[in-house]
C-alpha positions in Angstrom: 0.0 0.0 0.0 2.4 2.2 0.8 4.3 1.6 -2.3 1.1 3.1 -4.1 1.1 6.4 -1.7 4.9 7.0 -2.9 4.4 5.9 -6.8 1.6 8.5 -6.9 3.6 11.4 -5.0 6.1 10.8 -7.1 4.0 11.0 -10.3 2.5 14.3 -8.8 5.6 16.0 -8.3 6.1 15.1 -12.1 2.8 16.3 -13.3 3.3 19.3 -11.3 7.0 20.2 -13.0 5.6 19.7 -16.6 3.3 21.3 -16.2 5.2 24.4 -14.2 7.6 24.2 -16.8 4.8 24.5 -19.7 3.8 27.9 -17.8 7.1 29.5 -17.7 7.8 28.3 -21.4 4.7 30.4 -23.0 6.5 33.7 -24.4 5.1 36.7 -22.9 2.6 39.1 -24.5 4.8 42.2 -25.3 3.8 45.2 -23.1 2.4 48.9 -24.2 4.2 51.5 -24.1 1.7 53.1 -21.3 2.6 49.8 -19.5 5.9 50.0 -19.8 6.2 53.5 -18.7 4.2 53.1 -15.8 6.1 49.8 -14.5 9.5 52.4 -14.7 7.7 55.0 -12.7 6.8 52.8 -10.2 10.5 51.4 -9.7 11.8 48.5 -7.7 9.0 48.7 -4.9 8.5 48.0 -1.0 9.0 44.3 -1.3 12.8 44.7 -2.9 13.5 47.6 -0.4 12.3 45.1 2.4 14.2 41.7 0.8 17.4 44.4 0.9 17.0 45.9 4.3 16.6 41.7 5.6 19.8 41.1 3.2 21.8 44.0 4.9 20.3 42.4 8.4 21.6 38.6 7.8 25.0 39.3 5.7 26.8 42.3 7.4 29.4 42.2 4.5 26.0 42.9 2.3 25.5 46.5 4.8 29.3 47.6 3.6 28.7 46.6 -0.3 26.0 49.1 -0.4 27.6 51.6 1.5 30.9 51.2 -0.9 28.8 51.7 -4.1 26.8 54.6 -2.6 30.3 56.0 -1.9 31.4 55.5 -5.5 29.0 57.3 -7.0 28.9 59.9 -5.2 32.5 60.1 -6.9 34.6 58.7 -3.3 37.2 55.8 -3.5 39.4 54.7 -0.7 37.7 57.8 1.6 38.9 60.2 -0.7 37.3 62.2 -3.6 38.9 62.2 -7.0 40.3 65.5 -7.5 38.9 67.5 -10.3 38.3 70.9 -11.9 36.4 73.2 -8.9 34.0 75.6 -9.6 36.0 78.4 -8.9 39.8 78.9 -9.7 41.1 78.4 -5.9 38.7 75.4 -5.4 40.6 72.7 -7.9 43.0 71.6 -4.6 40.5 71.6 -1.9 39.9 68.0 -0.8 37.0 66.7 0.3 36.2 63.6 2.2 33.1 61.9 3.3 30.7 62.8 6.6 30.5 60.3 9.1 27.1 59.4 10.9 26.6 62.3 12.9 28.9 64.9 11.8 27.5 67.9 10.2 27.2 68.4 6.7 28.9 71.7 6.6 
């Protein structure tokens, strides 16, 4: 009896990957441009923001990552900013580095 309980399981689970597999096969209907442009305004969402911040949470090395990239391009490698052409004449050689949590912006 219990031979028939595992044979059918097992032909379940099959059934259930064709026809998984059939679903993700199907091309997708191509969107309108109104769709499109509304899927861009709404961007990534609550649900990535949340998967990130639980990310961050679990994998500290995650926490630094993002805080390296944000760093990058906001134009900072290795705590320093790449030097470049000022707005004003006397402001080319003034070097800049970035606030800490809690320092003042100015």
């Amino acid at each position: 009896m219990s031979d028939w309980i595992g044979l059918g399981f097992i032909v379940l689970v099959v059934v259930g990957v064709l026809f998984g597999l059939s679903y993700l096969g199907k091309p997708r209907k191509p969107l309108s441009k109104e769709e499109y442009e509304r899927r861009v305004r709404e961007g990534t969402g609550a649900l990535s923001a949340g998967v990130m911040g639980l990310q961050q949470f679990l994998d500290p090395g995650t926490e630094k990552a993002v805080a390296a990239r944000q760093d990058l391009k906001a134009g900072y490698y290795d705590d320093e900013e790449k030097k470049g052409e000022g707005d004003e004449p006397g402001q080319a050689n003034k070097e800049l580095k970035p606030t800490g949590e809690g320092e003042g912006d100015a």
